[in-house]
C-alpha positions in Angstrom: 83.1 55.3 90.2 83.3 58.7 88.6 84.0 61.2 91.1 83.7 65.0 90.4 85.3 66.6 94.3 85.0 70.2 95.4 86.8 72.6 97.1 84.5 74.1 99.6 85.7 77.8 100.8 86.2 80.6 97.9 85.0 77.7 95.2 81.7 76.1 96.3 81.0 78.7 99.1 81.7 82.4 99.3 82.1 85.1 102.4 79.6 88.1 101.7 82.0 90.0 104.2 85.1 89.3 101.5 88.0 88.0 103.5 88.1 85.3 105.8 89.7 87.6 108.7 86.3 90.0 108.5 84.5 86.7 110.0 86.3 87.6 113.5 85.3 90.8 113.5 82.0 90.6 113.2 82.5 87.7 116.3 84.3 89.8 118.0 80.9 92.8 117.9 78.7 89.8 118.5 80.8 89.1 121.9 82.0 92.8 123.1 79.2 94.6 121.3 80.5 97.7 124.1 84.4 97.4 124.2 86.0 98.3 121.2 89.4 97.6 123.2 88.5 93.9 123.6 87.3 92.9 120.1 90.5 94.3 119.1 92.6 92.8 121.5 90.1 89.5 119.9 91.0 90.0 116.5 94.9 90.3 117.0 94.4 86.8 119.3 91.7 85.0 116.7 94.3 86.0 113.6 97.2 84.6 115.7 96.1 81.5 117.3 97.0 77.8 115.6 95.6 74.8 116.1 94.3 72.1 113.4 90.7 72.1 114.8 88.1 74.8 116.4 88.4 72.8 119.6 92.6 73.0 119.5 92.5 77.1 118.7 90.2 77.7 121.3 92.0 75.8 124.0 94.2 78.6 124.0 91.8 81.3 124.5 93.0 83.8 127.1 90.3 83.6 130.0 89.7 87.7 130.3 87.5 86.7 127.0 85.7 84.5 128.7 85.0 86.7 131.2 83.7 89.7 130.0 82.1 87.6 127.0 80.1 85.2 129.6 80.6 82.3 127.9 82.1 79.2 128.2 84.7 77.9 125.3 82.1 75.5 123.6 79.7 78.3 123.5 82.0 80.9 122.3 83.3 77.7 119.3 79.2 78.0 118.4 79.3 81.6 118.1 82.4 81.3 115.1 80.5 78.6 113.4 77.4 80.8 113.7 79.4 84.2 112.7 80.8 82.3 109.4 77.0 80.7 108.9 75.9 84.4 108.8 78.8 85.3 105.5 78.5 82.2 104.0 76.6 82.1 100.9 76.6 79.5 97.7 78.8 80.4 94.6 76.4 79.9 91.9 77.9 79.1 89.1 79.6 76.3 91.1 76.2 75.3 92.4 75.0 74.8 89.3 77.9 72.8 87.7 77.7 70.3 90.6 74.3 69.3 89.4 75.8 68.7 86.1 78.2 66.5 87.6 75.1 64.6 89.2 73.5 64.3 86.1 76.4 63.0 84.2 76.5 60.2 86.7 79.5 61.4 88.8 80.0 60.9 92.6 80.1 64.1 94.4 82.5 64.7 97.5 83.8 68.2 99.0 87.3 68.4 100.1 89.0 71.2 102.4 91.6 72.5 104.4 89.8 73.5 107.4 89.5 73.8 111.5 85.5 73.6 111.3 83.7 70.0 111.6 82.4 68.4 108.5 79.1 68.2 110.4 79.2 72.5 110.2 80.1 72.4 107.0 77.9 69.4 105.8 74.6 71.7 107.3 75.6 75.0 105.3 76.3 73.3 102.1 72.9 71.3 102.3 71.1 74.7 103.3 72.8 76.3 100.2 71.5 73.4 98.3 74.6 72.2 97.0 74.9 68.4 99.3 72.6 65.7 98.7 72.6 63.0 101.7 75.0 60.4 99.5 77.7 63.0 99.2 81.1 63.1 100.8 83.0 65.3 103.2 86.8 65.4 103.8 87.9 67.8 106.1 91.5 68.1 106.9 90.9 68.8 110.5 89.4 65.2 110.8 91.9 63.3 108.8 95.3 64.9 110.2 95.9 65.1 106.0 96.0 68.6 103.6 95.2 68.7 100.5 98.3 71.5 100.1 100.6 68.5 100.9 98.3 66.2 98.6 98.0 64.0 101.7 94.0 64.4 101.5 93.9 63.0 98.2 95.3 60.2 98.8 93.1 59.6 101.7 90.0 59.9 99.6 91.5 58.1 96.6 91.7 55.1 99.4 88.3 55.7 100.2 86.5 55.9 97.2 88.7 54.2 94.7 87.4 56.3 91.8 88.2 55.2 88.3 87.8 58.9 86.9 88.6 61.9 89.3 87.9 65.3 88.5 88.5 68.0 91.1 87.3 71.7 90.8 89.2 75.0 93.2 90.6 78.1 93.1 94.0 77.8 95.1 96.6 77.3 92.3 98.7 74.8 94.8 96.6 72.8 96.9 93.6 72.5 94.4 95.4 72.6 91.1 99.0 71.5 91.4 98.9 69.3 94.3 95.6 67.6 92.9 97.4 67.2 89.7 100.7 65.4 91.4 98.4 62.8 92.5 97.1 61.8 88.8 93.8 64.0 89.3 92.5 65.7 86.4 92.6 69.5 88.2 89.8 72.9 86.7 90.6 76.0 88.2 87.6 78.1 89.7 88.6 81.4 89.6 86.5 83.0 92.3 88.9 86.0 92.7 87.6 89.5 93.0 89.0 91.0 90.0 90.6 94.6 89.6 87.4 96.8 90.2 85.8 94.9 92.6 89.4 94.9 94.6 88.9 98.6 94.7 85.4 98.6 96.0 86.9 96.4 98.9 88.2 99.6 100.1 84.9 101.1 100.2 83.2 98.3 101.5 83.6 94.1 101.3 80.2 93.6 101.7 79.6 96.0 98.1 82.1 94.1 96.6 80.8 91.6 97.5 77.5 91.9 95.8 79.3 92.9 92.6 81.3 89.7 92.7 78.6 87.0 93.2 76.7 88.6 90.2 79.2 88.3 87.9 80.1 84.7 89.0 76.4 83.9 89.0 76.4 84.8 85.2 80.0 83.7 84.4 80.9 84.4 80.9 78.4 87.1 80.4 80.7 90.1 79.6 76.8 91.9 79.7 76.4 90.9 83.3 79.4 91.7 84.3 79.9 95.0 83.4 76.1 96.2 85.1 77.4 94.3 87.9 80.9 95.6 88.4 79.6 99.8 86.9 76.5 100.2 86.4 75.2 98.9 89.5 77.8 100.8 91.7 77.2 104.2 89.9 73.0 104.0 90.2 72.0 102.2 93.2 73.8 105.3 95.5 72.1 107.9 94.0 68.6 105.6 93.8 69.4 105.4 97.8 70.0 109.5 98.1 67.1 110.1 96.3 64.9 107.7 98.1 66.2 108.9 101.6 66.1 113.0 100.4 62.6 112.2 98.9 61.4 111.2 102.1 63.3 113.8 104.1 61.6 116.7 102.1 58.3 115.2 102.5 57.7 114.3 98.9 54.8 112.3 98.3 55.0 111.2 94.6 58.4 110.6 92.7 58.2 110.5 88.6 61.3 108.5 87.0 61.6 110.7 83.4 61.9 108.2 80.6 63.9 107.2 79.3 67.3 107.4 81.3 65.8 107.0 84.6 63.8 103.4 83.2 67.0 101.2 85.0 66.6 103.8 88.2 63.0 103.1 88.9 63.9 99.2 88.6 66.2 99.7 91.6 64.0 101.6 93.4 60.7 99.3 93.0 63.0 96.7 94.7 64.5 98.7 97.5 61.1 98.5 99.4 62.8 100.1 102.9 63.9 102.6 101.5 61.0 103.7 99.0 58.5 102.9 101.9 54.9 105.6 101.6 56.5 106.9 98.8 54.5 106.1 95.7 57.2 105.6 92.4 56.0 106.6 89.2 57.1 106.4 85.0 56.3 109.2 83.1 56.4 109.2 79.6 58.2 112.7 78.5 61.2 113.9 76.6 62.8 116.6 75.4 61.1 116.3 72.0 57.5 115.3 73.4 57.7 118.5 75.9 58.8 121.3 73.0 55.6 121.6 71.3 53.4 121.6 74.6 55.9 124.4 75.8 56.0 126.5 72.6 52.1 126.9 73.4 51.7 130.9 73.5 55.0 131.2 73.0 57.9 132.8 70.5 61.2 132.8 69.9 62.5 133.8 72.9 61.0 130.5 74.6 62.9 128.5 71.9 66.1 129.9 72.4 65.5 129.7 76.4 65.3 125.8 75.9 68.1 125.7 73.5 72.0 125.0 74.7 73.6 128.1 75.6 70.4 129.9 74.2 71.6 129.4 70.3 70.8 127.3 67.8 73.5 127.9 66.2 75.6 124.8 64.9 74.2 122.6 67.1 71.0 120.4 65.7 70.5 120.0 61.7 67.4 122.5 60.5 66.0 118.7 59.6 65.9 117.4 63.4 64.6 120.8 64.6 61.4 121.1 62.2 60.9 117.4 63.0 60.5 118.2 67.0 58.7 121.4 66.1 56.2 118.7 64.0 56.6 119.9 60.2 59.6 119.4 58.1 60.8 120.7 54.6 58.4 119.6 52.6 55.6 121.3 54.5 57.0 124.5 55.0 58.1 124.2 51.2 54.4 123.1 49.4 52.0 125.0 52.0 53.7 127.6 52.6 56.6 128.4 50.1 59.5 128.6 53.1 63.1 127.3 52.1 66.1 126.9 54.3 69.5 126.9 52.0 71.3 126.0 54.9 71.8 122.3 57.0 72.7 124.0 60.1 71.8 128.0 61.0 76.0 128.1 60.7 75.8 132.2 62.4 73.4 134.6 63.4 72.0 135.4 60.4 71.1 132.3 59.3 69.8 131.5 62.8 67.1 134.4 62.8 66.0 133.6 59.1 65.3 130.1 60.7 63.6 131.9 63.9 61.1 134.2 61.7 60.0 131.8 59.8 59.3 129.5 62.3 57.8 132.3 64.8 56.8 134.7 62.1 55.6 133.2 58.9 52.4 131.9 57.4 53.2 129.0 59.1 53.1 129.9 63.0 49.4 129.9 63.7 49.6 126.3 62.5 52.5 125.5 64.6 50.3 127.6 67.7 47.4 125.0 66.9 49.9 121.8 67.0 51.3 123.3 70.2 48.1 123.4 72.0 46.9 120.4 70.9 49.9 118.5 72.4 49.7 121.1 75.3 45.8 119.6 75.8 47.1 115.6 75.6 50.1 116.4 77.6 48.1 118.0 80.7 45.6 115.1 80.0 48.1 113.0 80.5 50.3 114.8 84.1 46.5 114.7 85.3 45.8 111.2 84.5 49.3 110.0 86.0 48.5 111.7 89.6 50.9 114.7 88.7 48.4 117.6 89.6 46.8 116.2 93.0 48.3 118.5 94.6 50.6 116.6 96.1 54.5 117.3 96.4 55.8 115.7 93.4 59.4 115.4 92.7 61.1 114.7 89.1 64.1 111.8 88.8 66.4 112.3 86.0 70.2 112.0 85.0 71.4 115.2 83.8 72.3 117.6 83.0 71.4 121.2 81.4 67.7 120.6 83.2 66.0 121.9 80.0 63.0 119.1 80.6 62.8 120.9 84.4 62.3 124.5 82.3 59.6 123.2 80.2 57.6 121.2 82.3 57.9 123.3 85.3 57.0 127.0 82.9 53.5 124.0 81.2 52.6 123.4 84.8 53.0 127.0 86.1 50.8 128.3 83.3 48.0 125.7 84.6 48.5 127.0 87.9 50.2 124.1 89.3 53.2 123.4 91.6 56.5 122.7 90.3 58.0 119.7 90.1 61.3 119.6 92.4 63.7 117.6 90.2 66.7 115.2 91.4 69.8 114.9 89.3 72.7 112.3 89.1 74.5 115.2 87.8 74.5 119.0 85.9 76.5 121.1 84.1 78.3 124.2 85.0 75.3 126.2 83.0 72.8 124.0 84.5 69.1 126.3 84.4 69.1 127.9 87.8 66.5 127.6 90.8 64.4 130.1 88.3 63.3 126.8 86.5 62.6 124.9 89.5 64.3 123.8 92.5 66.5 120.6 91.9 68.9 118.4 93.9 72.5 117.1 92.6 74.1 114.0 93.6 77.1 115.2 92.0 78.3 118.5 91.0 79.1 119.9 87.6 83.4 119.4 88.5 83.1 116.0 89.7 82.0 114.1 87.0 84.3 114.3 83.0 82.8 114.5 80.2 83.4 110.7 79.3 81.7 109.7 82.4 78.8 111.4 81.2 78.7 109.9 78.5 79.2 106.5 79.7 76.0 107.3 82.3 73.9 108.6 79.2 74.1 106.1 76.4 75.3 103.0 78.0 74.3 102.8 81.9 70.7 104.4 81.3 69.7 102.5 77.9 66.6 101.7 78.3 64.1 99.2 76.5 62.0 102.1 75.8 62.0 104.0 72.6 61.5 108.0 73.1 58.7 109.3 73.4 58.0 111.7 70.2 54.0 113.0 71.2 51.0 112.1 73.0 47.7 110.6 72.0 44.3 109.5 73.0 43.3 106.0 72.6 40.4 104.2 71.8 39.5 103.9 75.7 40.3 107.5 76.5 43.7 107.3 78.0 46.3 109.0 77.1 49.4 107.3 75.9 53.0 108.4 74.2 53.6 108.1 71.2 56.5 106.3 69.9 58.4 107.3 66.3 58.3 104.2 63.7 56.1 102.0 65.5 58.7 101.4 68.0 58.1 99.2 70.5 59.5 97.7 74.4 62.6 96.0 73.3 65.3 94.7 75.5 68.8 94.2 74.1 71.4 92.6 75.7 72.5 95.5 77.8 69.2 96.6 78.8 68.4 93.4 80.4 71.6 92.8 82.3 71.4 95.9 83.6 68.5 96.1 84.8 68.5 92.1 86.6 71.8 93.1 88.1 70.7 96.2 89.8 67.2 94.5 90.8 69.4 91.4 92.2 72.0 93.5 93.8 68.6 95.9 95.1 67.0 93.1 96.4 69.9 92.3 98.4 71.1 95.4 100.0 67.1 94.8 101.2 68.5 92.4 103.5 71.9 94.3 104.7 72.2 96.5 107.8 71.2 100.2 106.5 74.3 101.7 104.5 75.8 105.1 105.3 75.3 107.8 103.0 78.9 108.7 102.7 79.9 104.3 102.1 77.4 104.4 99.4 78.7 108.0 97.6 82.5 106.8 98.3 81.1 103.5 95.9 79.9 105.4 92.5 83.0 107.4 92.7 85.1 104.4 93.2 83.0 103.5 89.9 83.9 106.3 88.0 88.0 106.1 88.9 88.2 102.3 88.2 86.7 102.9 84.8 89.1 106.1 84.3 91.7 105.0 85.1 93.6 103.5 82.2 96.3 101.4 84.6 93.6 99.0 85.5 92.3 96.3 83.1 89.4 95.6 82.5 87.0 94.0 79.9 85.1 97.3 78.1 83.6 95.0 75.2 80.2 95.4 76.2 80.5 99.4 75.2 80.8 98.4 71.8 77.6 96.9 71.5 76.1 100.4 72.3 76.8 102.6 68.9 74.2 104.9 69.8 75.8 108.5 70.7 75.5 110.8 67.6 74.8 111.0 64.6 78.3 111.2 63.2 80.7 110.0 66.4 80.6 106.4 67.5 80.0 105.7 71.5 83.1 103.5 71.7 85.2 102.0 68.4 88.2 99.9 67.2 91.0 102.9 66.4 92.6 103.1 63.1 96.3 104.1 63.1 95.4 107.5 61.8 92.8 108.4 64.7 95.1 106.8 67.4 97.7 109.2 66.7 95.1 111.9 66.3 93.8 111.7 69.5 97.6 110.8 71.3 99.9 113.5 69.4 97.0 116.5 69.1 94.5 115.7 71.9 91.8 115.4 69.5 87.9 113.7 70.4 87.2 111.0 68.1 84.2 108.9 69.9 81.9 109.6 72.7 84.5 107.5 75.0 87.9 107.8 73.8 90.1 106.2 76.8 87.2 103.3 75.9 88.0 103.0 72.4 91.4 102.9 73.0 90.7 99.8 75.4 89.1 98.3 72.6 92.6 99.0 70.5 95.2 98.6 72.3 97.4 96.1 74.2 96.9 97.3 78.6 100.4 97.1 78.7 100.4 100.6 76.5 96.8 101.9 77.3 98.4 104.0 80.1 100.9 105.8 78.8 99.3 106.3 75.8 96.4 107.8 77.5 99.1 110.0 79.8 100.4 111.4 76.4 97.1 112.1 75.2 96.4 114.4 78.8 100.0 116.2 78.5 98.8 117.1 74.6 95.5 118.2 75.8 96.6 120.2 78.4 99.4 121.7 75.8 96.4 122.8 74.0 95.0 124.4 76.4 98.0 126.6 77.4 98.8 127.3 73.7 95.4 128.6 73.4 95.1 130.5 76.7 98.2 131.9 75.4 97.2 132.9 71.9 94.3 134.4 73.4 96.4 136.9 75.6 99.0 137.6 73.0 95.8 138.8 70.8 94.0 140.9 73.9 97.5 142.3 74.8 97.7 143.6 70.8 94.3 144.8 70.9 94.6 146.3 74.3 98.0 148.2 73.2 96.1 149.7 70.2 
């Protein structure tokens, strides 16, 4: 016989609640639901108590439990096996490799080191799906023999007489060395929470819980288990706040703006008690696909309202700007004779030559024309997509200037429409004010760095979407975006594994009691200092599959020696993510105090600076 044997508890099956000592808690609520001083007084007995079976530790209950529990010790023996029935749940990865085993022709048996019958245990793995009726059960409680003293091995070795064993757990000694000392070939199942999801235990078990049986359920999928272990934990809060705060205010309709809120509308189409009478919604917009529509009836002055810190000064190329304003050099330069000798308006002067003859020029009525024309589609299109009912619609985006709140609230104000309230993950200190619209923050400007807004950006909201560019009728009269380069729906790797871990993990808080607002805010920041903080490893590969950021700074990248010491010795940015890149280069033992000499540098900076800046105001100031 070819026998393939299984460990049973933190292998095979797994407790939702995390530790095993959370089990007699929640017993201890299910039998003093109104005495806090009694399931305490429980908890300290339950932790205490030996005995090799359920029956033996419960022989030794005091009788005040009893008592004030009203039930006898056989009843109060069901209510454990029924408190552990309720954690229990199926490792899936080990699930799954047991029906290899099957398949290959090996016996299956389950082996453990526990007080609880093998007829509890032979019901929850068979309603897991993981025992067939031919399968075996050794339970040390029922053999007086332990697998940690390799006693139970022998036993089944008797029993079975296999002539190939292989046995599969995660306890180093009693599933791996002990199985090995008795001539068993021993594969460690490493069910552990790793260093993230240990942190989240302090937040919650039953969070870290979610994250961990995701990532086992895709083991080796460094995709799956990032969404699982960050993404999810960032999102699914703030899909929750705006849910609850959507419902709170009364808001009928709630639009998810492409394309960084494609993986937040996921969650929410699955988290159906939370999103219930409110009606969730994709629009199709961007930054890019709004300008033009804005720009209808407008001048410069509407430009530079839209623009970062109201200058286009060294920010976009003159080559991306005529693009999203619809014409390019080559137009302006055969129809209409305008040049620009310049890539980027590089100071004022430049930037008002760009302005007048954009606003001021042959060229403007043109550009007035394009405007309303995308103005017309994109009204078409709010009006087609429930947006001007008349209803109380609310906008759900990331972040974090709110310059798509600007221009689609000033396009629906000029149609005599109501504004769009808009929810953020985030803004920036400059954020547009309440002028613009009214918006909600789930975190302010000072709590989140500027590498964790980038991570949220071009990594946790990548979306199988391409941008939207314009808006068109098609042949049936709809109106539809318009995609650049015939772009189409595409998931990659990360877009997929994000979005089935947060509709997994969604679909699963369904079933949970309802989470507190404050458990479920104290879990995306527990997010945010896991992945910031350079002591703890973990595995950042799958950032480097993401190059999109800019057009001349990587997201995350392999360091070369000079840009290591560039950004260690003078504080300098090299990629979108630097304390990822250096991940990605160096050994953990020196990420940390590499990364604690690149803050003392930065920080330098900044004094030196603030300095340099007095020292010149005290000169001026003494002239």
């Amino acid at each position: 016989m070819k026998l393939a044997s299984f460990d049973i508890f933190d292998t095979t099956l797994l407790r939702s609640c995390g530790k095993p000592e959370a089990v007699f808690h929640a017993l201890a609520i299910r039998l003093f639901p109104q005495d806090k001083d009694l399931r305490e007084a429980f908890v300290v007995w339950r932790k205490r108590t030996k005995g090799n079976t359920l029956k033996d530790k419960y022989e030794k209950i005091d009788s005040a439990f009893l008592s004030f529990a009203k039930k006898s010790k056989e009843e109060m023996m069901q209510a454990e096996e029924e408190a552990e029935k309720d954690v229990l749940i199926v490792n899936p990865s080990v699930c799954k490799l047991i029906g290899q085993r099957r398949n290959e022709g090996y016996h299956i048996a389950f082996i453990s080191d526990m007080y609880l019958s093998s007829k509890f245990l032979r019901e929850t793995l068979k309603s897991c799906g993981c025992y067939e009726d031919n399968d075996d059960i050794y339970v040390s409680c029922e053999h007086n023999a332990r697998k940690d003293t390799g006693i139970l091995y022998k036993v089944v070795r008797k029993d079975l007489q296999p002539t190939e064993w292989i046995h599969y757990g995660d306890n180093m000694r009693s599933d791996i060395k002990m199985a090995r000392k008795n001539g068993i070939r021993a594969i460690h199942i490493n069910t552990l929470y790793n260093n993230v999801e240990k942190a989240y235990t302090q937040t919650s078990a039953p969070l870290a819980e979610l994250s961990r049986q995701h990532r086992l359920k895709h083991e080796g999928n460094e995709f799956a288990a990032f969404a699982a272990d960050f993404v999810v934990p960032a999102y699914m809060p703030y899909v929750i706040y705006v849910l609850r705060e959507a419902r709170r205010m009364g808001i009928r309709k709630l639009y998810f703006l492409s394309r960084d809120s494609y993986v937040l509308m996921k969650a929410a189409q699955v988290l159906l008690k939370e999103a219930e009478e409110l009606e969730l919604h994709y629009l199709f917009v961007s930054r890019r696909s709004l300008l033009l529509p804005y720009l209808h009836g407008e001048d410069e002055k509407a430009y530079l309202a839209a623009s970062d810190h109201n200058t286009i000064i060294r920010i976009d190329p003159i080559d991306k700007r005529l693009l999203h304003l619809g014409t390019s050099r080559e137009e302006l330069r055969e129809k209409y004779g305008i040049e620009f000798n310049y890539t980027k308006a590089n100071n004022i002067k430049e930037q008002e030559d760009f302005l007048h003859k954009i606003f001021h020029s042959d060229f403007t009525p043109l550009l007035q024309q394009r405007a309303k024309e995308q103005e017309q589609l994109l009204v078409e299109y709010f009006r087609q997509e429930g947006l001007l009912d008349g209803e109380r619609c609310a906008a759900v985006d990331v972040g974090w200037l709110g310059t798509s709140r600007l221009m689609m609230n000033h396009i629906l104000r000029r149609k005599g429409a109501k504004d769009l309230h808009f929810f953020y993950y985030g803004v920036r200190r400059d954020v547009f004010p309440p002028s613009a619209g009214r918006y909600s923050t789930y975190f302010q400007a000072e709590e989140l760095s500027t590498g964790t807004t980038a991570l949220l950006e071009h990594y946790y909201s990548a979306s199988p979407y391409p941008s939207t560019i314009a808006y068109q009728r098609t042949d049936n009269g709809i109106i539809a975006p318009a995609f650049g380069n015939n772009e189409q729906f595409c998931h990659t790797q990360i877009t997929q594994a994000n979005q089935d871990a947060i509709e997994t993990i969604a679909a699963q808080i369904n079933t949970m009691n309802k989470l507190d607002d404050k458990t479920l805010r104290d879990w995306a920041i527990a997010s945010f200092k896991c992945i910031g903080n350079a002591s703890i490893d973990i595995d950042i590969r799958p950032l480097s599959k993401q190059t999109e950021f800019d057009d001349h700074i990587p997201f995350v990248k392999r360091l070369t020696i000079i840009e290591l010491m560039r950004i260690s010795l003078l504080g300098d940015t090299i990629t979108g993510y630097d304390l990822g890149s250096l991940r990605l280069t160096l050994p953990h033992r020196l990420l940390a105090s590499v990364w604690r000499l690149r803050n003392t540098t930065v920080k330098l900076r900044g004094y030196l600076y603030w300095k340099f800046v007095a020292h010149r105001y005290n000169i001026y100031k003494d002239k």
